[in-house]
One Martini backbone bead per residue (centre of mass of N, CA, C, O) as a GRO file, in nm:
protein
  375
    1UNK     BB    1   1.121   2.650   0.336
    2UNK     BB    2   1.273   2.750   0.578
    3UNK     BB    3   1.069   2.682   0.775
    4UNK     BB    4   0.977   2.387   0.715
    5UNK     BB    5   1.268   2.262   0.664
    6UNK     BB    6   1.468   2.413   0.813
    7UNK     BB    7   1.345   2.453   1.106
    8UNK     BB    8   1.171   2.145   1.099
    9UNK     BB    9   1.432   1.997   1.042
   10UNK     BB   10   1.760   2.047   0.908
   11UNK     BB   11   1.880   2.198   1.223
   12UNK     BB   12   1.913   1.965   1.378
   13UNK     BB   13   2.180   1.845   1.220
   14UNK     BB   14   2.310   2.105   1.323
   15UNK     BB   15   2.290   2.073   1.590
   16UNK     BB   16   2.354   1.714   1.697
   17UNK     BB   17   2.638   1.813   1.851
   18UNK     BB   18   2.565   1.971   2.073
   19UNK     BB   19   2.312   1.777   2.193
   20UNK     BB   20   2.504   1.506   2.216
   21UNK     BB   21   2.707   1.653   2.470
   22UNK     BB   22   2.431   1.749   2.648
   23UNK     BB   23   2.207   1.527   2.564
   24UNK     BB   24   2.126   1.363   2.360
   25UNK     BB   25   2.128   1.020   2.201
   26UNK     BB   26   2.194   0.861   1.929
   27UNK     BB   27   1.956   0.710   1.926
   28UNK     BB   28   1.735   0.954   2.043
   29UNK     BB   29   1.768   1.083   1.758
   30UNK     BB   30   1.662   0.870   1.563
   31UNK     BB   31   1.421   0.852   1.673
   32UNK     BB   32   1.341   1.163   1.595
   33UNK     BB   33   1.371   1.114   1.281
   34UNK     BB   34   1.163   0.905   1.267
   35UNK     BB   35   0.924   1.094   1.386
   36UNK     BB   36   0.944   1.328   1.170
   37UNK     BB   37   0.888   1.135   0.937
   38UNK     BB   38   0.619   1.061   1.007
   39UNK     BB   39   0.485   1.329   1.020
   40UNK     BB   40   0.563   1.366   0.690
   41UNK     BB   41   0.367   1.107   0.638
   42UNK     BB   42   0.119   1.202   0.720
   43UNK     BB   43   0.140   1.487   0.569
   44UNK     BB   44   0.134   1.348   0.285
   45UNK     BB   45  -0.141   1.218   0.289
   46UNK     BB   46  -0.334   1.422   0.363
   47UNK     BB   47  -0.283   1.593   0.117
   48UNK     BB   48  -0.443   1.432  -0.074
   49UNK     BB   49  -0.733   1.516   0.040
   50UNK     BB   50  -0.739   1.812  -0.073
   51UNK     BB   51  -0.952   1.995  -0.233
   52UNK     BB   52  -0.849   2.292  -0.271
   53UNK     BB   53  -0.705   2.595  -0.258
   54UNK     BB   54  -0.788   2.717   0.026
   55UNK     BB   55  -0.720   2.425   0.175
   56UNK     BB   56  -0.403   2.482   0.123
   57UNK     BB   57  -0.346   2.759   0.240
   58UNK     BB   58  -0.454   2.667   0.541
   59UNK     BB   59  -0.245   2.419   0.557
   60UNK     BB   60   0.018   2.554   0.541
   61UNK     BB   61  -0.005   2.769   0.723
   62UNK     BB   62  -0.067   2.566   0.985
   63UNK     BB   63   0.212   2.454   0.946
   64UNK     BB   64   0.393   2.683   1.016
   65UNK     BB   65   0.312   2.714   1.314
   66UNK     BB   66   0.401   2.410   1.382
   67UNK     BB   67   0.716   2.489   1.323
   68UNK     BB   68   0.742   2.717   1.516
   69UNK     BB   69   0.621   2.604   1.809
   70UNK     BB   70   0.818   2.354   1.823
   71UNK     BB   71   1.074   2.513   1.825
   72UNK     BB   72   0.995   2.631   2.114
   73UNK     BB   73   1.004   2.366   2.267
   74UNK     BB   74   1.287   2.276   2.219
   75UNK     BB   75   1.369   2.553   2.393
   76UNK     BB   76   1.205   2.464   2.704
   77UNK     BB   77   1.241   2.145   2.667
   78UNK     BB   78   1.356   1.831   2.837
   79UNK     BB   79   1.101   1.640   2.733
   80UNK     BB   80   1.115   1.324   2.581
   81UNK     BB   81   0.798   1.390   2.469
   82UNK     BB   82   0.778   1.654   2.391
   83UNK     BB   83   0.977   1.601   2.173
   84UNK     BB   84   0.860   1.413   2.022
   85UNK     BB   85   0.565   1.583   2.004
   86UNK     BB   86   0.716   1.800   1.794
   87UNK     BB   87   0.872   1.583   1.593
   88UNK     BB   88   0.607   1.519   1.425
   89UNK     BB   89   0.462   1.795   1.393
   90UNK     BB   90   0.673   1.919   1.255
   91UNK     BB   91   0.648   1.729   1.011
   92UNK     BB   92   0.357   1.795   0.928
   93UNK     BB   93   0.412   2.115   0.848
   94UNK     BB   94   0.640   2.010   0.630
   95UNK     BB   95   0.422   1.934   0.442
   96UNK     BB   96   0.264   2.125   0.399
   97UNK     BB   97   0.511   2.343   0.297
   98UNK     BB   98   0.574   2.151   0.054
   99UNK     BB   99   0.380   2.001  -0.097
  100UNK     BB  100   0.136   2.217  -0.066
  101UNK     BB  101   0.350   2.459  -0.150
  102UNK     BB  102   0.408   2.324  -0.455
  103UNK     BB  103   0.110   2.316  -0.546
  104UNK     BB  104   0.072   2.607  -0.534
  105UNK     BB  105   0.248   2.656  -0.742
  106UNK     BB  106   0.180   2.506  -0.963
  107UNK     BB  107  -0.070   2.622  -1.019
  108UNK     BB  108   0.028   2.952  -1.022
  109UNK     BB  109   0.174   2.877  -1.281
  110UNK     BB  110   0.194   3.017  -1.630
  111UNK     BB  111   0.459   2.853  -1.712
  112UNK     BB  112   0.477   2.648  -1.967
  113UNK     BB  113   0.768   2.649  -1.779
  114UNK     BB  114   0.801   2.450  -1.509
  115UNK     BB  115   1.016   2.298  -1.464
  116UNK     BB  116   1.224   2.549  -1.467
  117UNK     BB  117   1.053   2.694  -1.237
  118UNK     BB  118   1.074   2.464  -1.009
  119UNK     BB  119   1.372   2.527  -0.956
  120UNK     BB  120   1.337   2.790  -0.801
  121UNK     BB  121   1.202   2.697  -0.588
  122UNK     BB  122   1.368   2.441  -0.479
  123UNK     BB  123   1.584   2.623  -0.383
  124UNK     BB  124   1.499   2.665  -0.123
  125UNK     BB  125   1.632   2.392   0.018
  126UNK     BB  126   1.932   2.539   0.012
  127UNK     BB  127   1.857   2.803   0.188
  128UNK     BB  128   1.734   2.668   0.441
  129UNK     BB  129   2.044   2.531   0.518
  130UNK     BB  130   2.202   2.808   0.549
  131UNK     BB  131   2.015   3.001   0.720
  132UNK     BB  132   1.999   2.810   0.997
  133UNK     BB  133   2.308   2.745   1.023
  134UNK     BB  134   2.389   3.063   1.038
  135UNK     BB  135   2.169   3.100   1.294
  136UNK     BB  136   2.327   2.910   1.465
  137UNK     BB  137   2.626   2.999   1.449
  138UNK     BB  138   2.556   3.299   1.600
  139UNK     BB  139   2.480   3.182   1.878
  140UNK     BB  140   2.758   3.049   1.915
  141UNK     BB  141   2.928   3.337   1.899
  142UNK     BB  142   2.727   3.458   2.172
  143UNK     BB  143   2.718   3.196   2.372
  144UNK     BB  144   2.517   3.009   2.332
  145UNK     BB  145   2.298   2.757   2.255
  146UNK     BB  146   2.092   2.536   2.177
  147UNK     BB  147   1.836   2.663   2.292
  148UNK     BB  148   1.878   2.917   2.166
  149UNK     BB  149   1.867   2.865   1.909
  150UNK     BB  150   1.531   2.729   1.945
  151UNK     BB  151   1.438   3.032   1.940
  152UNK     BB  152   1.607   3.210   1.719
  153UNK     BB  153   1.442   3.042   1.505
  154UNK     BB  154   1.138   3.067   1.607
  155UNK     BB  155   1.145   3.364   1.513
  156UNK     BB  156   1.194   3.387   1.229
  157UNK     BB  157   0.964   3.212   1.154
  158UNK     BB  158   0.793   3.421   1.210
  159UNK     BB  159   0.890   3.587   0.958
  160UNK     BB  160   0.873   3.426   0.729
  161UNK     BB  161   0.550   3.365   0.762
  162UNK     BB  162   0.429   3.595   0.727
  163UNK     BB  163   0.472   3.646   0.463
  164UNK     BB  164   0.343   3.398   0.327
  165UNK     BB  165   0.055   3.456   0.447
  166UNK     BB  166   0.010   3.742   0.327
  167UNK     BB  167   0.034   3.644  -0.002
  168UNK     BB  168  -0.175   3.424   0.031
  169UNK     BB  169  -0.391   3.655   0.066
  170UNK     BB  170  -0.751   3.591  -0.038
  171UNK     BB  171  -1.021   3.613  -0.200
  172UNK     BB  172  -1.304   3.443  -0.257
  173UNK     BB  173  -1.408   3.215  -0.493
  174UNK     BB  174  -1.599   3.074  -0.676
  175UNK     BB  175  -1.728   2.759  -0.666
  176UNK     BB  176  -1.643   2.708  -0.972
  177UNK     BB  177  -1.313   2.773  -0.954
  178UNK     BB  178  -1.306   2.522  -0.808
  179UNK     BB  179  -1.087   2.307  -0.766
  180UNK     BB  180  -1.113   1.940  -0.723
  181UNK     BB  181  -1.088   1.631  -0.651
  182UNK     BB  182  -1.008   1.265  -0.769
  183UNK     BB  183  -0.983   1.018  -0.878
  184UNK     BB  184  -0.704   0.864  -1.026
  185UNK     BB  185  -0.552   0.600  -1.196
  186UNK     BB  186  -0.292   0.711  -1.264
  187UNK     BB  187  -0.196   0.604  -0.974
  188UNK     BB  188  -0.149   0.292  -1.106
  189UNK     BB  189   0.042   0.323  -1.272
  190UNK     BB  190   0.355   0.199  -1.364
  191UNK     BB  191   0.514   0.475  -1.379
  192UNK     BB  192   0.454   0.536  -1.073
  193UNK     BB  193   0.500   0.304  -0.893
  194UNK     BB  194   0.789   0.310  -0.987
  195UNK     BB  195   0.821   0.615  -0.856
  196UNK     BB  196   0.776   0.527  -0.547
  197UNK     BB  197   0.977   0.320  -0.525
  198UNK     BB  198   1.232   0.506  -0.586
  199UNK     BB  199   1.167   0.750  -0.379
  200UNK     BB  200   1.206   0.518  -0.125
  201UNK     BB  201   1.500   0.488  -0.168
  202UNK     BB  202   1.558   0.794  -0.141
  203UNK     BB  203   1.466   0.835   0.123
  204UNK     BB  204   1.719   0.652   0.241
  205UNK     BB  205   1.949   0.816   0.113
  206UNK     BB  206   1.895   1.090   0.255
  207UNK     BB  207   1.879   1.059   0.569
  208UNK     BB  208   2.127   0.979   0.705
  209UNK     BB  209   2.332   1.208   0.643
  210UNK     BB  210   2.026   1.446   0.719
  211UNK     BB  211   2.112   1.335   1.040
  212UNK     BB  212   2.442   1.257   1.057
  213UNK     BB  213   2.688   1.417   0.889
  214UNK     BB  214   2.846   1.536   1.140
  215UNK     BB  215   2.911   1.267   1.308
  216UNK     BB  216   3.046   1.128   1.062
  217UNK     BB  217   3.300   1.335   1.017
  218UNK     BB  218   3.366   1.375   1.314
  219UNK     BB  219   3.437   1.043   1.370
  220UNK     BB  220   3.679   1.106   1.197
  221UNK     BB  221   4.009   1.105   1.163
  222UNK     BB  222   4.071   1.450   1.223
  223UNK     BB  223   3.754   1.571   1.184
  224UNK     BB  224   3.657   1.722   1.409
  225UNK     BB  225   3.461   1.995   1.377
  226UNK     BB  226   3.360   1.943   1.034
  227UNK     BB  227   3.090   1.883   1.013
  228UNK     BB  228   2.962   2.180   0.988
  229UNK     BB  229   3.085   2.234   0.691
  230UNK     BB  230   2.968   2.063   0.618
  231UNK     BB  231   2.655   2.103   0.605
  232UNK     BB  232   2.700   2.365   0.435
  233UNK     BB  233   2.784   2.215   0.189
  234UNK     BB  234   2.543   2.175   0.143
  235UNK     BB  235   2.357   2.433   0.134
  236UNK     BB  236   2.488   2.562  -0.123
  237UNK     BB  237   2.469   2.364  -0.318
  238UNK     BB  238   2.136   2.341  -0.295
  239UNK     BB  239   2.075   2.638  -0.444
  240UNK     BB  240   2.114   2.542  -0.773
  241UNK     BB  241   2.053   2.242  -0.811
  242UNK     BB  242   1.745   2.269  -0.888
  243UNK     BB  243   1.805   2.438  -1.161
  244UNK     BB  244   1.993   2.253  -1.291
  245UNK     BB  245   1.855   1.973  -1.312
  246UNK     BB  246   1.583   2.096  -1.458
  247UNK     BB  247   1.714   2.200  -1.711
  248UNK     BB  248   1.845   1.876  -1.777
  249UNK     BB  249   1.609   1.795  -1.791
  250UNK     BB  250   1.439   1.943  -2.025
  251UNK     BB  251   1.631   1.805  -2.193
  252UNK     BB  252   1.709   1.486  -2.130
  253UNK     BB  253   1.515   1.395  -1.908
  254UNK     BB  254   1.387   1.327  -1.552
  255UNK     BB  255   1.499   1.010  -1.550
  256UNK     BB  256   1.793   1.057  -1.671
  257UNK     BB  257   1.880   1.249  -1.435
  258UNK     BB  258   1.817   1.122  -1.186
  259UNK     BB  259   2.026   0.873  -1.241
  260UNK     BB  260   2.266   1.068  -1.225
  261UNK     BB  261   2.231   1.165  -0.939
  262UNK     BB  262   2.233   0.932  -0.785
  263UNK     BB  263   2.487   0.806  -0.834
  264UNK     BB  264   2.625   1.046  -0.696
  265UNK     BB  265   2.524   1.001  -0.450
  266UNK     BB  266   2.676   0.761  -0.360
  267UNK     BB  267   2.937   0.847  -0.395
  268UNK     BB  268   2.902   1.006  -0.143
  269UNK     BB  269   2.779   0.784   0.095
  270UNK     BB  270   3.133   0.672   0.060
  271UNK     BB  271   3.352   0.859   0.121
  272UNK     BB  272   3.348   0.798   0.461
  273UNK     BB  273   3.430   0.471   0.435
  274UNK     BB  274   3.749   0.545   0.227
  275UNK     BB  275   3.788   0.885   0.414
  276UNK     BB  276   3.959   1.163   0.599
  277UNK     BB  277   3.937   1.365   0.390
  278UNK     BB  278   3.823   1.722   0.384
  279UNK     BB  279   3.760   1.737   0.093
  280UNK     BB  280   3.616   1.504   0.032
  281UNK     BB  281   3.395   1.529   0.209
  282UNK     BB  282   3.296   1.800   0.142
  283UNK     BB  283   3.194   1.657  -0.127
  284UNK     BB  284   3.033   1.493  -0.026
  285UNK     BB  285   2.847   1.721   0.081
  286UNK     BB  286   2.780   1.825  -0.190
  287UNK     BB  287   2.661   1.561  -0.350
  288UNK     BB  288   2.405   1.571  -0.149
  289UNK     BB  289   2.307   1.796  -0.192
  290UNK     BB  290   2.294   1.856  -0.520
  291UNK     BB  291   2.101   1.596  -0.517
  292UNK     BB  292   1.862   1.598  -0.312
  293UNK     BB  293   1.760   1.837  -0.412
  294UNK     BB  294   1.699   1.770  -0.669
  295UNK     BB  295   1.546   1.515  -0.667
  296UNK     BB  296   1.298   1.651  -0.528
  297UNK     BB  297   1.280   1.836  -0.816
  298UNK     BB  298   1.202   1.625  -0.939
  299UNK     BB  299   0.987   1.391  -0.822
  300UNK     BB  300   0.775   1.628  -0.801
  301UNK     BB  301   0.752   1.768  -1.084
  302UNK     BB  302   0.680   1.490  -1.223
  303UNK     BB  303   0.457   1.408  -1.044
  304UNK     BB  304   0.268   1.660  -1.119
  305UNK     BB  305   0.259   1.664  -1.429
  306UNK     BB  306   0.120   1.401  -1.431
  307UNK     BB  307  -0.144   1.500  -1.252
  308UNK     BB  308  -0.170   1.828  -1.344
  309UNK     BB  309  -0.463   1.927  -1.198
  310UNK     BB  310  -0.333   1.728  -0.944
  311UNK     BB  311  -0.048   1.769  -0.782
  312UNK     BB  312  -0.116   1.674  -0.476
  313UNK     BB  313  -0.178   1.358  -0.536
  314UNK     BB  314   0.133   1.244  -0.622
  315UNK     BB  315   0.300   1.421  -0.438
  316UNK     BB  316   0.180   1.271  -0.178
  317UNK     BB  317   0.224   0.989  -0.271
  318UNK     BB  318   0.573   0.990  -0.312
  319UNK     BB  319   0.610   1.121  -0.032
  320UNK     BB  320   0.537   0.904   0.128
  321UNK     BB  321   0.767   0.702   0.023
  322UNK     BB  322   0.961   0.881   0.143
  323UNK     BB  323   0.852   0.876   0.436
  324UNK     BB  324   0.913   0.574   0.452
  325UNK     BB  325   1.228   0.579   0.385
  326UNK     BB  326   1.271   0.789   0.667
  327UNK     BB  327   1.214   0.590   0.893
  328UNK     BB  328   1.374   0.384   0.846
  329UNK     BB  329   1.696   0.463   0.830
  330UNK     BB  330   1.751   0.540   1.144
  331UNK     BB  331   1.688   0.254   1.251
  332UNK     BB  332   1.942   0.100   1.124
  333UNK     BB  333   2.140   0.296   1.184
  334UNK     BB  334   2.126   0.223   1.518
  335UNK     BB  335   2.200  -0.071   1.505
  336UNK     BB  336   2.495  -0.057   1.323
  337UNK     BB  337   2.613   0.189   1.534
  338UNK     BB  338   2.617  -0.013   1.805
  339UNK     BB  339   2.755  -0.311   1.667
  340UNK     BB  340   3.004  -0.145   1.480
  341UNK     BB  341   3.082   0.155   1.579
  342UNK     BB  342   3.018   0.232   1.275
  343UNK     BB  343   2.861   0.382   0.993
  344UNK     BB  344   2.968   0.202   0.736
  345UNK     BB  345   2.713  -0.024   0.691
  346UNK     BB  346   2.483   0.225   0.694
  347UNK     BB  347   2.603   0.308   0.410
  348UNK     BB  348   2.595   0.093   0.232
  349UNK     BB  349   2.324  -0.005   0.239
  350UNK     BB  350   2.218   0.270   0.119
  351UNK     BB  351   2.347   0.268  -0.148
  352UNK     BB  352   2.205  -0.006  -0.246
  353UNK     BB  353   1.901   0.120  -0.245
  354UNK     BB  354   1.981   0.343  -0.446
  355UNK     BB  355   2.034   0.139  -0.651
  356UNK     BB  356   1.781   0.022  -0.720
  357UNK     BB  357   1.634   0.307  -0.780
  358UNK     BB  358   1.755   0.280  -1.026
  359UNK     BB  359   1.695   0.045  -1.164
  360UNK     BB  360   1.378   0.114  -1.167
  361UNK     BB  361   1.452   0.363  -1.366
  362UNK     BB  362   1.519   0.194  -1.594
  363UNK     BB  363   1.307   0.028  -1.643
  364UNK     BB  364   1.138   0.289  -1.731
  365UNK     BB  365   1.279   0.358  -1.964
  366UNK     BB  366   1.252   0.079  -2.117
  367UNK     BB  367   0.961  -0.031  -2.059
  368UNK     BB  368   0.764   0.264  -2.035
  369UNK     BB  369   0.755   0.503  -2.251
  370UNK     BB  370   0.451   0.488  -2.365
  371UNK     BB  371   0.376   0.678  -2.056
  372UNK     BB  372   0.562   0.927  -2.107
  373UNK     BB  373   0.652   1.210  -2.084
  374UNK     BB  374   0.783   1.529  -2.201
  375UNK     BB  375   0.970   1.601  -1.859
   0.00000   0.00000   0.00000
């Protein structure tokens, strides 16, 4: 999760504001996070298609190198190509680590109580947005730059990636043991459909704050320079939250909170809106943790669990749906904040979005009962 989430997708927006100063213009930014978003949409279908568990493993590995490499371009070259392809492959890499290394956990977990063990897993998602957050921090501590911070990232990289690569080697087993994918129906049941769509428009609510949440802060009267405190209390706040949301989950059912988490995350996406109070701010950012993290691990385990033997083939599904609306979001927000120079239609039209796939859930709640697991 580290490797994967935090150095190649997520650190970015902790640098955003350090690069916006010296390099990268606020377009060209939004450019690179549609462009990994894309790796991130890529590397989500390709997984539906893996086929064991060892190749699994083995695109796992290939991911973490491709994030931990990527991250090392970006410190050494300021080459607008070269960004853009390293920023692509990044995005690949995080599919492989989150969704890939998601569904061998769910394949490898014992414990009848999935719902429950995979929130300490997603827990990951918060702790890789503190730990890297916190190792740029040290670097401009000690007078370094961004390019140092992007070196001494992909360094790390390599400390966190050996250790994942070592527990995961295994000797092979018989190819009796082997599970392998097949067409599976239930991916078109209408429960299905509408977790996808509703996944996607979870997409689009998450990455704008997860692109721009520091540069947002920083534009408002008063708060210059306290982006990067907002940017931390997202990570802080998401290492407990899919804890606590899948505990919610187990108890209330995983729909019903999805329903829950969302609302609050509007909640957050509108208080730069309508305050510049640095506390208000700080709780967006609280918000926003605690639901995008949440949320990540309500609609993977849920749907890992729908697909039963085969987590990675609707996991992979919905993912697909969640990077294209990390795709397109980022475009709208470039073309908004050049046209009204702020932030706030962008956050508007995104609140709206992230409403809708309420709707599209509350459907599911209402007319769909007959399809749902216990879960």
């Amino acid at each position: 999760m580290t490797v994967g989430v935090g150095v190649a997708r997520f650190v970015f927006t902790s640098l955003l504001p350090p690069m916006l100063d010296d390099f990268i213009t606020i377009s060209f930014a939004g450019i690179l996070a549609s462009i990994n978003y894309a790796g991130y949409l890529s590397g989500s279908l390709f997984s539906i298609f893996i086929k064991d568990i060892h190749s699994k493993v083995r695109f796992f590995k290939i991911g973490l190198v491709l994030c931990v490499i990527t991250s090392l371009l970006l410190g050494i070259s300021e080459n607008n190509i070269v960004w853009a392809v390293a920023r692509y492959l990044a995005g690949f890499g995080a599919a492989m680590a989150l969704v890939v290394g998601s569904a061998i956990v769910m394949l490898k977990l014992k414990n009848t109580n999935k719902t429950k063990a995979m929130g300490i897993h997603f827990s990951g998602l918060g702790f890789s947005i503190v730990i890297t957050d916190l190792l740029m921090r040290a670097v401009f501590y000690f007078d370094g730059n961004w390019q140092d911070a992007w070196l001494v990232l992909a360094f790390f990289g390599v400390f966190f990636s050996a250790y994942s690569a070592y527990i995961l080697s295994f000797d092979k087993e018989p190819k009796a043991n082997i599970v392998k994918h097949k067409f599976d129906k239930t991916l078109f049941s209408p429960l299905v459909i509408v977790l996808i769509l509703a996944y996607f428009t979870e997409g689009v609510g998450m990455v704008v704050q997860a692109t721009f949440l520091p540069d947002i802060v920083n534009s408002l009267d008063g708060l210059q320079g306290y982006g990067g405190y907002t940017w931390l209390a997202v990570g802080i706040a998401g290492i407990p939250a899919s804890i606590l949301w899948m505990r919610l989950a187990h108890r209330f059912g995983s729909i019903n909170i999805m329903i829950a988490a969302m609302l609050l995350q509007i909640v957050g996406i509108l208080i730069p809106t309508f305050s510049s109070n640095i506390y208000l701010n700080l709780l967006s950012g609280i918000f926003f943790g605690a639901t995008f993290i949440g949320l990540v691990a309500l609609f993977m385990n849920y749907g890992g669990q729908l697909a039963n033997k085969n987590p990675v083939f609707i996991m992979g599904a919905i993912t697909a749906a969640y990077g294209l609306g990390q795709i397109v979001a980022p475009l709208y927000c470039i073309a908004f904040i050049e046209y009204f120079n702020s932030y706030s239609p962008a956050l508007y039209l995104t609140a709206f979005i992230v409403f809708i796939g309420i709707l599209l859930l509350v459907f599911a709640n209402c007319k769909l009962k007959h399809l749902k697991p216990n879960i």
